[in-house]
Biopython code that builds the backbone (N, CA, C, O; Angstrom):
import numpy as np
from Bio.PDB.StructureBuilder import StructureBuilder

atoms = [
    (1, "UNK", "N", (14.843, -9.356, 25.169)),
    (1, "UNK", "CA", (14.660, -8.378, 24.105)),
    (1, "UNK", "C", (14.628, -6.994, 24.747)),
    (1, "UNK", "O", (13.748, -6.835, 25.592)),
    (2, "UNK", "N", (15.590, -5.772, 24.444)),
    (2, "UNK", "CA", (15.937, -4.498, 25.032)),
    (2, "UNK", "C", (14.209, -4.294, 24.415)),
    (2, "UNK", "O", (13.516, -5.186, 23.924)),
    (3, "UNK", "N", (13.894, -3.105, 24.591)),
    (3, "UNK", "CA", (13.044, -1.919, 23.999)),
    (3, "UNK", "C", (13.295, -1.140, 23.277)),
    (3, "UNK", "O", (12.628, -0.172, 22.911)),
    (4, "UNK", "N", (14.673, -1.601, 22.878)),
    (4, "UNK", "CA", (15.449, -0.535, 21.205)),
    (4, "UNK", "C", (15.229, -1.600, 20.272)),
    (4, "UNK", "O", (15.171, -1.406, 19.058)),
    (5, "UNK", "N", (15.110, -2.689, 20.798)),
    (5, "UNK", "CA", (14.955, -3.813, 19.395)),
    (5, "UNK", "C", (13.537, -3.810, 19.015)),
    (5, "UNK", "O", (13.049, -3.683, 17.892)),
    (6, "UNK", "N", (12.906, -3.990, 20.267)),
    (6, "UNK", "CA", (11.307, -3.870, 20.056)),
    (6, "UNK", "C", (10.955, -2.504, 18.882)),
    (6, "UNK", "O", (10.242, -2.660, 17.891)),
    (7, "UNK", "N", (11.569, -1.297, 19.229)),
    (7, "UNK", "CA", (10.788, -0.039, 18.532)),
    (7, "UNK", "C", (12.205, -0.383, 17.113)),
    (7, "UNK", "O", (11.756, -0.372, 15.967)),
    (8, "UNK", "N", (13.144, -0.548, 17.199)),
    (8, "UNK", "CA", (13.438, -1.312, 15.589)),
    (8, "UNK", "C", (12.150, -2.241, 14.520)),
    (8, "UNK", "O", (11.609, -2.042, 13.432)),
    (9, "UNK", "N", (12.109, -3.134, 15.420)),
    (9, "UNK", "CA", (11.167, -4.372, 14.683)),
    (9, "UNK", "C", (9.600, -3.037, 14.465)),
    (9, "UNK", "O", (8.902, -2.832, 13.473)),
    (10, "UNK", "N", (9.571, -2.585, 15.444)),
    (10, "UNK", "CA", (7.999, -2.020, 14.854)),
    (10, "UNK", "C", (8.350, -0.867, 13.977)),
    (10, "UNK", "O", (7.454, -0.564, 13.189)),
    (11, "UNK", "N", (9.383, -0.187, 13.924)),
    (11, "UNK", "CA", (9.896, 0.663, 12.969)),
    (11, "UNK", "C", (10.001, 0.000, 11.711)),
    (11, "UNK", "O", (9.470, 0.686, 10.838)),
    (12, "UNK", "N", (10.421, -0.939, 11.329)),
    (12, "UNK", "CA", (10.856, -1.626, 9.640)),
    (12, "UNK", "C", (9.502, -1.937, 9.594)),
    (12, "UNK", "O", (9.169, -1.909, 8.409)),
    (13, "UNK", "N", (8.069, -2.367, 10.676)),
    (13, "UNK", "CA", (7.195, -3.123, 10.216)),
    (13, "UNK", "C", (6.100, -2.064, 9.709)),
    (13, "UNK", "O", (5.235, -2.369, 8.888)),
    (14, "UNK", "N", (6.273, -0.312, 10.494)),
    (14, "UNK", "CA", (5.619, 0.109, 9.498)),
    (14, "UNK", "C", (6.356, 0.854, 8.981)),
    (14, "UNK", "O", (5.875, 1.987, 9.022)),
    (15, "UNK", "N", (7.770, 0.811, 8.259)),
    (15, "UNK", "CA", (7.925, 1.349, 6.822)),
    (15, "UNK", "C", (7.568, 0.363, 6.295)),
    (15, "UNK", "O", (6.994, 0.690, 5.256)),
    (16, "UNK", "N", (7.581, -1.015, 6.454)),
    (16, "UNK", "CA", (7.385, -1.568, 5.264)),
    (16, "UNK", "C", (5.938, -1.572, 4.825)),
    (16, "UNK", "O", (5.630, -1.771, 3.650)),
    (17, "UNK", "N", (4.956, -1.327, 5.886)),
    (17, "UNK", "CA", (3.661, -1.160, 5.603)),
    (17, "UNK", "C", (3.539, 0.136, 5.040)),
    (17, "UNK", "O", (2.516, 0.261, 4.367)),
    (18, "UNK", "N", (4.346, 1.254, 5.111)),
    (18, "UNK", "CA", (4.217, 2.362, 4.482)),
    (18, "UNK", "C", (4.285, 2.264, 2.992)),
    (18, "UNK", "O", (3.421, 2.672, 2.216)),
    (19, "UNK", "N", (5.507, 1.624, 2.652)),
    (19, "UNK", "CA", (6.279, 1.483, 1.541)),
    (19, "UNK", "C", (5.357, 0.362, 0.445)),
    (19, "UNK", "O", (5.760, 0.052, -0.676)),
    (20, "UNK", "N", (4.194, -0.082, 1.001)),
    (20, "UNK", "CA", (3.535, -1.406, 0.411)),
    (20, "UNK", "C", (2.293, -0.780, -0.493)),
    (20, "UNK", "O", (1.861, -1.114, -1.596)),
    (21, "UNK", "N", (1.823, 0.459, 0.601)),
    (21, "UNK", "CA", (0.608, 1.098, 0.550)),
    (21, "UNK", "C", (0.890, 2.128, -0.433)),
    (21, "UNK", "O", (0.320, 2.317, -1.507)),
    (22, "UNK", "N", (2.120, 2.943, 0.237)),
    (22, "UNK", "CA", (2.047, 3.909, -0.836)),
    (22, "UNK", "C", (1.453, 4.085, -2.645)),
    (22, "UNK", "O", (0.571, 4.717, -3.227)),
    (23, "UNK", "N", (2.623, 3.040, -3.040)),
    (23, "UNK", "CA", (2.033, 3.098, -4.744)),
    (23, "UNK", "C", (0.494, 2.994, -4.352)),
    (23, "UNK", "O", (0.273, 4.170, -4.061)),
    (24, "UNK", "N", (-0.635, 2.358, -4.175)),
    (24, "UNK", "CA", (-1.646, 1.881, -4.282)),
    (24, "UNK", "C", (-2.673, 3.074, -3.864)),
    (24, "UNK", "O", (-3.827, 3.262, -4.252)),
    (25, "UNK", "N", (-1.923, 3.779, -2.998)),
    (25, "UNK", "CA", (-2.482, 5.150, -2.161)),
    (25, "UNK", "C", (-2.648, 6.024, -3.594)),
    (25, "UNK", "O", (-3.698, 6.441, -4.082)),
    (26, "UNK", "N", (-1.341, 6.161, -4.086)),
    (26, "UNK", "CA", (-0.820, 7.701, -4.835)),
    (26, "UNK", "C", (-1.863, 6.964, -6.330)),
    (26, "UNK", "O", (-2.435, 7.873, -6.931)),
    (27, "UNK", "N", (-2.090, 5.808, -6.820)),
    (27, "UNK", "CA", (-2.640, 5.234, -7.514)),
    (27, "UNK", "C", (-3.953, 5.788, -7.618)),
    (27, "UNK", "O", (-4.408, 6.562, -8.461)),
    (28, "UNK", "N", (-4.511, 5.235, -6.567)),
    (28, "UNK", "CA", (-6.205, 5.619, -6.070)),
    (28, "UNK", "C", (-6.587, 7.038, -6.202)),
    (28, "UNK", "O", (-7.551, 7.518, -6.798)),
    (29, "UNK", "N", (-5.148, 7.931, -5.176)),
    (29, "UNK", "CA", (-5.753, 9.388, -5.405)),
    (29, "UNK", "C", (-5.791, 10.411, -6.510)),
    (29, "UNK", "O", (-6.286, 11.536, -6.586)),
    (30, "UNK", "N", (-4.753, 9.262, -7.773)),
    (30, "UNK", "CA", (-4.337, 10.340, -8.987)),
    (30, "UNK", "C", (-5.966, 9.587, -9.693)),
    (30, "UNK", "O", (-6.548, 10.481, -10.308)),
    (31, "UNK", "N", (-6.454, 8.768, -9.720)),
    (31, "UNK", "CA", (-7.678, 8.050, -10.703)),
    (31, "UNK", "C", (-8.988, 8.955, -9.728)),
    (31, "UNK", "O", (-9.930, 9.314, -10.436)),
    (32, "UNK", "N", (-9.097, 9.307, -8.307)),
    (32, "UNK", "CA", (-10.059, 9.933, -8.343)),
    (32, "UNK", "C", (-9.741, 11.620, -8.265)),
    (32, "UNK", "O", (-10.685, 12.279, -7.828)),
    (33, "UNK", "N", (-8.483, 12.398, -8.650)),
    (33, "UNK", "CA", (-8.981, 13.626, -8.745)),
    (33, "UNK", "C", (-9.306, 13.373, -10.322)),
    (33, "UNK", "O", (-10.195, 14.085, -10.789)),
    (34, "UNK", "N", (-8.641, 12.377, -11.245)),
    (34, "UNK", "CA", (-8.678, 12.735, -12.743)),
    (34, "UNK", "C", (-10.427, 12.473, -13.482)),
    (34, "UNK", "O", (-11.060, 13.045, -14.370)),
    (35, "UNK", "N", (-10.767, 11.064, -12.364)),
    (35, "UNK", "CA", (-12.503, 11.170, -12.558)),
    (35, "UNK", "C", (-13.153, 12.169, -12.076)),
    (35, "UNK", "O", (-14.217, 12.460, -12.621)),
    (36, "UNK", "N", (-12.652, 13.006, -10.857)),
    (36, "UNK", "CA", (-13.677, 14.321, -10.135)),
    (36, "UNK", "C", (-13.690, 15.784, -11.237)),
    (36, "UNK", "O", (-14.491, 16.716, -11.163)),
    (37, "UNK", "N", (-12.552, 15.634, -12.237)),
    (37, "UNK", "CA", (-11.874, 16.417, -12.995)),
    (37, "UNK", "C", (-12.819, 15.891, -14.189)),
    (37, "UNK", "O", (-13.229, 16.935, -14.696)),
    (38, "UNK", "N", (-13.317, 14.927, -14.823)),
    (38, "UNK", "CA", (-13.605, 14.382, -15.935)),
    (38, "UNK", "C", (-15.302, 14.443, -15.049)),
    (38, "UNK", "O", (-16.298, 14.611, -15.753)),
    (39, "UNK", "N", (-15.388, 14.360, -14.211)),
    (39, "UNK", "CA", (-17.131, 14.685, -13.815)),
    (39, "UNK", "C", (-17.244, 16.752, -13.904)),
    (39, "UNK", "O", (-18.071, 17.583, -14.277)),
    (40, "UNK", "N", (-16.631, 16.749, -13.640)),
    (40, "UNK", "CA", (-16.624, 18.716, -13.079)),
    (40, "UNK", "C", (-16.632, 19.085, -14.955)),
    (40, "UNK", "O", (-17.393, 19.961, -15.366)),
    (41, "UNK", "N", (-15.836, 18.418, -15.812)),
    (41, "UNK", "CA", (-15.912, 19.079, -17.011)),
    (41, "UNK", "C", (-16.871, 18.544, -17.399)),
    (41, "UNK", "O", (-16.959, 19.248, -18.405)),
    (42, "UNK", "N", (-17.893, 17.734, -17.505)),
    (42, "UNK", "CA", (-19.162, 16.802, -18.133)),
    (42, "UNK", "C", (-19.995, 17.147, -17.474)),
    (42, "UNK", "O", (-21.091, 17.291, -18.016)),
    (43, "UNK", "N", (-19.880, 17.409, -16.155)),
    (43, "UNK", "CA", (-21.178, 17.314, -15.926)),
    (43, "UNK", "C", (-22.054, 16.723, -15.426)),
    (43, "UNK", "O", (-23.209, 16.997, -15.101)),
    (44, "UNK", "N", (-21.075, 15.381, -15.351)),
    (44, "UNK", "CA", (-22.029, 14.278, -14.798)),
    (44, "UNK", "C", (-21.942, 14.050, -13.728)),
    (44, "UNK", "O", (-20.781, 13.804, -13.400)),
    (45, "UNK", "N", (-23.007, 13.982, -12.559)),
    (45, "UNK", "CA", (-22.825, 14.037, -11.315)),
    (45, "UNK", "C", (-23.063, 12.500, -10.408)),
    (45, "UNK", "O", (-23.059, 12.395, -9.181)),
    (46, "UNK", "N", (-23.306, 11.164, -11.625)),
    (46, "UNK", "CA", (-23.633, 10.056, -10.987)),
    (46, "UNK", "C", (-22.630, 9.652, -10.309)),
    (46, "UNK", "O", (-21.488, 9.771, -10.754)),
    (47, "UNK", "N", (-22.876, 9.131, -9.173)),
    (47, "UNK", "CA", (-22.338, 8.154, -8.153)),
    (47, "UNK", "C", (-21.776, 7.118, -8.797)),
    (47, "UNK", "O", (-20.622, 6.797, -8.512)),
    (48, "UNK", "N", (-22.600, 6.334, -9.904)),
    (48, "UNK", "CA", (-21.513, 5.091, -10.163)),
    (48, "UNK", "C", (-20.399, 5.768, -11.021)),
    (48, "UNK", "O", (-19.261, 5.372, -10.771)),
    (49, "UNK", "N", (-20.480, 6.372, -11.635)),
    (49, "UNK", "CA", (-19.022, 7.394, -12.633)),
    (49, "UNK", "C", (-18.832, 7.318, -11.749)),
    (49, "UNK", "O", (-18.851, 6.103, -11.552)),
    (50, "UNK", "N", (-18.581, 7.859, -10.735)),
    (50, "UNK", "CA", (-17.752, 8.167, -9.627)),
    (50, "UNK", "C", (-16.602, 7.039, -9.079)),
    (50, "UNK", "O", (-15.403, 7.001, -8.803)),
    (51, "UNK", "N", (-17.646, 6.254, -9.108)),
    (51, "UNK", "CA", (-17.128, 4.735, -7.874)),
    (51, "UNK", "C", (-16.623, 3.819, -8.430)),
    (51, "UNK", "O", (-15.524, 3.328, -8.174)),
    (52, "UNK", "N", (-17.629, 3.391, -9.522)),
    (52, "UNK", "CA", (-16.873, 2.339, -10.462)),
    (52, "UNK", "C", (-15.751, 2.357, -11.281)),
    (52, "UNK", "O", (-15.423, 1.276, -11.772)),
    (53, "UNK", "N", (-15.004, 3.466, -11.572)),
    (53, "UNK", "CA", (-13.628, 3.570, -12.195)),
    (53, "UNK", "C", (-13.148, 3.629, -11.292)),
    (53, "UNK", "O", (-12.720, 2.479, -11.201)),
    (54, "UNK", "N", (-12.648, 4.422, -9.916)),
    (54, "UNK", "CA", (-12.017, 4.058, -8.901)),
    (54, "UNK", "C", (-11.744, 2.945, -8.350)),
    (54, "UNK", "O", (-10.615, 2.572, -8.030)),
    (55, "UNK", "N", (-12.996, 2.213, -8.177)),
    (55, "UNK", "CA", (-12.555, 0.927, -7.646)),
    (55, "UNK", "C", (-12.214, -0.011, -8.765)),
    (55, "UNK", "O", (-11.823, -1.097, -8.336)),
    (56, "UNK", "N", (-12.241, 0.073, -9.911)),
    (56, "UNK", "CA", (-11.552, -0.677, -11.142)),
    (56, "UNK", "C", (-10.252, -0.280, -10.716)),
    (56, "UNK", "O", (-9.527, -1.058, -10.096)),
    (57, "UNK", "N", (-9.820, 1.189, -11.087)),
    (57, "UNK", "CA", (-7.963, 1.578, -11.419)),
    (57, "UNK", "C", (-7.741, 0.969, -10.004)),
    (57, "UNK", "O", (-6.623, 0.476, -10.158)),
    (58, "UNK", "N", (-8.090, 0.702, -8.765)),
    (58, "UNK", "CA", (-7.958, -0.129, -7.150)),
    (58, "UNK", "C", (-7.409, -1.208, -7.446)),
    (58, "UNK", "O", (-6.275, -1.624, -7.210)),
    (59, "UNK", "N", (-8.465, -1.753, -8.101)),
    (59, "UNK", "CA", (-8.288, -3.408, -8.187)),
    (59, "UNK", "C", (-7.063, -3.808, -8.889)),
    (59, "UNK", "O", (-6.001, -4.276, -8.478)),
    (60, "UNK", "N", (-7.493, -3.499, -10.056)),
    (60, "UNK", "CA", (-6.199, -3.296, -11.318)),
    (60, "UNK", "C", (-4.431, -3.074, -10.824)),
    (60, "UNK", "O", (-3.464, -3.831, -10.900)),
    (61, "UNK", "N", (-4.581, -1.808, -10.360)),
    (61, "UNK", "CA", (-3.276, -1.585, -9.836)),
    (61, "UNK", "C", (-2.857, -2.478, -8.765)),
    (61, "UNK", "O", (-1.690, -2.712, -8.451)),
    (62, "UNK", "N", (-4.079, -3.033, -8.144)),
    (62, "UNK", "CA", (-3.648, -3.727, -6.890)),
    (62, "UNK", "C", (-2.989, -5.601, -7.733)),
    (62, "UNK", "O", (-2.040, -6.257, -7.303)),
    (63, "UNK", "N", (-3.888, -5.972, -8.939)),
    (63, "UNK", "CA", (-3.488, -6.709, -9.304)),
    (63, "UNK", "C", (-2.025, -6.609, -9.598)),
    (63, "UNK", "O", (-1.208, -7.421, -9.165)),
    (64, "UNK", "N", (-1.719, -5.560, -10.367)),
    (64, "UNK", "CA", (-0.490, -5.245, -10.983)),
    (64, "UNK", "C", (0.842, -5.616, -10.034)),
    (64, "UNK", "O", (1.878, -6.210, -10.332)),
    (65, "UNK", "N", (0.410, -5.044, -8.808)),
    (65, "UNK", "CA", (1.295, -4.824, -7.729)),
    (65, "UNK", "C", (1.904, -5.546, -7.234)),
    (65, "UNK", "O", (3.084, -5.523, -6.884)),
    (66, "UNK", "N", (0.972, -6.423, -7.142)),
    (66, "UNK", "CA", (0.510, -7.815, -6.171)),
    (66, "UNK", "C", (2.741, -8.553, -6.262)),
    (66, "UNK", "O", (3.546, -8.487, -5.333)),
    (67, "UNK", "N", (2.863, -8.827, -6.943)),
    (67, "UNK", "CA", (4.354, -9.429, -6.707)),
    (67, "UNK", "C", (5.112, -8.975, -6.478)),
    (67, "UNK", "O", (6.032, -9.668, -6.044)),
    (68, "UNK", "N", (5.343, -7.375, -6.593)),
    (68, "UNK", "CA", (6.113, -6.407, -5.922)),
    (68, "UNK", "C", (5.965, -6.419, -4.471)),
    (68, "UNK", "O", (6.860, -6.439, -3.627)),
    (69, "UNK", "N", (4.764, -6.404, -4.315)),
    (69, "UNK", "CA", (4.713, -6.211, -2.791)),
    (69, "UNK", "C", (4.246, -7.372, -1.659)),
    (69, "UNK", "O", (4.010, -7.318, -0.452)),
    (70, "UNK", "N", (4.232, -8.697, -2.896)),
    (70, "UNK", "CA", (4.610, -10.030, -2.222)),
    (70, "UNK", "C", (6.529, -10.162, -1.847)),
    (70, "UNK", "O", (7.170, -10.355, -0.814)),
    (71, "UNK", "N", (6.850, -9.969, -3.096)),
    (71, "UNK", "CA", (8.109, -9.490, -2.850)),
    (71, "UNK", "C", (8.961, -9.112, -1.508)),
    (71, "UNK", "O", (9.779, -9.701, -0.801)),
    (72, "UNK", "N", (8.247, -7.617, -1.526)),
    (72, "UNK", "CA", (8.870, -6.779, -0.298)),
    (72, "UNK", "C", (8.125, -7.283, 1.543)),
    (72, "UNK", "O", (8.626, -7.155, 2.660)),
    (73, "UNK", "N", (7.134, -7.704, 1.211)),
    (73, "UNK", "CA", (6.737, -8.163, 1.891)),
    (73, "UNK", "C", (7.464, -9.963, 2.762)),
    (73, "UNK", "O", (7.370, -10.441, 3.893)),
    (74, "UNK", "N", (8.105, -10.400, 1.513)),
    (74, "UNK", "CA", (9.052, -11.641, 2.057)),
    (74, "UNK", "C", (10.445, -11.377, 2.768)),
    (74, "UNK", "O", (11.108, -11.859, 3.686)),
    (75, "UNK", "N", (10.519, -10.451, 1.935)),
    (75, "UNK", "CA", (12.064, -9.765, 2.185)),
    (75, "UNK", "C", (11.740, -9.351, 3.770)),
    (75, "UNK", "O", (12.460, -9.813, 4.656)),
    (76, "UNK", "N", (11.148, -8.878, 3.943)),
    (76, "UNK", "CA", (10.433, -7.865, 5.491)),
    (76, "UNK", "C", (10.644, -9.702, 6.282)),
    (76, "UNK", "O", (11.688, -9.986, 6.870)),
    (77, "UNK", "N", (9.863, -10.394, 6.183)),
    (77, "UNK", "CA", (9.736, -11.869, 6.983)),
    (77, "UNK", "C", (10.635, -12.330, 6.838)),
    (77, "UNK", "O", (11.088, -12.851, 7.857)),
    (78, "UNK", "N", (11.385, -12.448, 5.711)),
    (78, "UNK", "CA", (12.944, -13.568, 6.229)),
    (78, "UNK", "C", (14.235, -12.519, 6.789)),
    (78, "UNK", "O", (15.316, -12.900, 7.240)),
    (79, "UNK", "N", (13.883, -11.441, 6.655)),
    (79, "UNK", "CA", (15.059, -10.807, 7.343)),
    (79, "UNK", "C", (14.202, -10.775, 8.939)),
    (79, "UNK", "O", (14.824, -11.432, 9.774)),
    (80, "UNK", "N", (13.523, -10.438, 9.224)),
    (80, "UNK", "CA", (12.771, -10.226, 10.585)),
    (80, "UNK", "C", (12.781, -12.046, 11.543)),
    (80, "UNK", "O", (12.945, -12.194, 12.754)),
    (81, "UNK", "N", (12.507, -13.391, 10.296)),
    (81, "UNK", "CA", (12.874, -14.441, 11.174)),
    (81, "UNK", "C", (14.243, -14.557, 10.938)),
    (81, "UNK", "O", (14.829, -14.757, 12.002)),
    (82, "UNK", "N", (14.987, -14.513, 9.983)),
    (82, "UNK", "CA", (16.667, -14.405, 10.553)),
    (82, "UNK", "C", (17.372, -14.273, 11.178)),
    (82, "UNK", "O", (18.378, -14.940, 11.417)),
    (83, "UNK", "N", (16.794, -12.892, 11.801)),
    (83, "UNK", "CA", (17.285, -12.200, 13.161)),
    (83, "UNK", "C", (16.787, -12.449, 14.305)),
    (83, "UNK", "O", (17.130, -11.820, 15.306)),
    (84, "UNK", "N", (15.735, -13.587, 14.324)),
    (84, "UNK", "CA", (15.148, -13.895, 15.870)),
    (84, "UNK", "C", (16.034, -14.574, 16.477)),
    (84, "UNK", "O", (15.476, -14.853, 17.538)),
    (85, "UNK", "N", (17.134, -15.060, 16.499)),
    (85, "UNK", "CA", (17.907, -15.450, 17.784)),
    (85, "UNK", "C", (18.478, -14.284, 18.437)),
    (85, "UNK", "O", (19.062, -14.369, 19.517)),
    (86, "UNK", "N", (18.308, -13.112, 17.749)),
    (86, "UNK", "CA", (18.903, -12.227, 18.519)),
    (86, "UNK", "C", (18.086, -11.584, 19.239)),
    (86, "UNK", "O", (18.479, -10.790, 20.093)),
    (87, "UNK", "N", (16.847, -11.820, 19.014)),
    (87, "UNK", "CA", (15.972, -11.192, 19.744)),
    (87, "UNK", "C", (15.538, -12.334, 21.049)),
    (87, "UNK", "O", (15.478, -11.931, 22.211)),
    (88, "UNK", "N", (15.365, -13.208, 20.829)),
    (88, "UNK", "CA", (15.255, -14.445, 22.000)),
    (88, "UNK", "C", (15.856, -14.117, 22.945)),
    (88, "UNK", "O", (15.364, -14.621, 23.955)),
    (89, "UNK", "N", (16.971, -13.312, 23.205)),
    (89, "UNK", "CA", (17.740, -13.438, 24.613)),
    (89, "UNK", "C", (17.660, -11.487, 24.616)),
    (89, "UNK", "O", (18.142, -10.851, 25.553)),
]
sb = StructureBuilder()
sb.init_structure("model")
sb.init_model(0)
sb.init_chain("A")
sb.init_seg("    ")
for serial, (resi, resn, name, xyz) in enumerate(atoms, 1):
    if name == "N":
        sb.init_residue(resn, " ", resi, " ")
    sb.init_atom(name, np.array(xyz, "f"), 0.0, 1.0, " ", f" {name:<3s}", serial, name[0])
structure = sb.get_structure()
């Protein structure tokens, strides 16, 4: 195995970890400026407002996701064992 194949394989492994996270990232950060936004106009300064809708729209979206990025995530493994004979030598 050269060291151009090696930094290939770790290149696709984190876009694809990029590409997995993202939605779930941009998810999380649009639900807590819109709760920090919905506390700042109310008023309300509790911790669970805070936490507990975040980690709901988390979960939720993460449920949602979940086969998309089982999905992309297979696609990533059968193309990556496909190509292991070429990496063997």
């Amino acid at each position: 195995m050269t060291p151009d194949s090696v930094v290939q394989i770790l290149r696709q492994a984190l876009l694809t970890a990029l590409w997995m996270s993202a939605p779930l990232l941009l998810i999380a950060f649009t639900a807590g400026i819109v709760i920090s936004l919905i506390q700042i106009v109310t008023s309300i300064q509790d911790a669970a407002f805070s936490t507990i809708p975040r980690l709901a729209v988390f979960l939720v979206s993460t449920l949602l996701l979940m086969p998309w990025m089982l999905k992309k995530l297979t696609a990533y493994t059968i193309a990556l064992l496909g190509d292991l004979g070429r990496y063997a030598h």
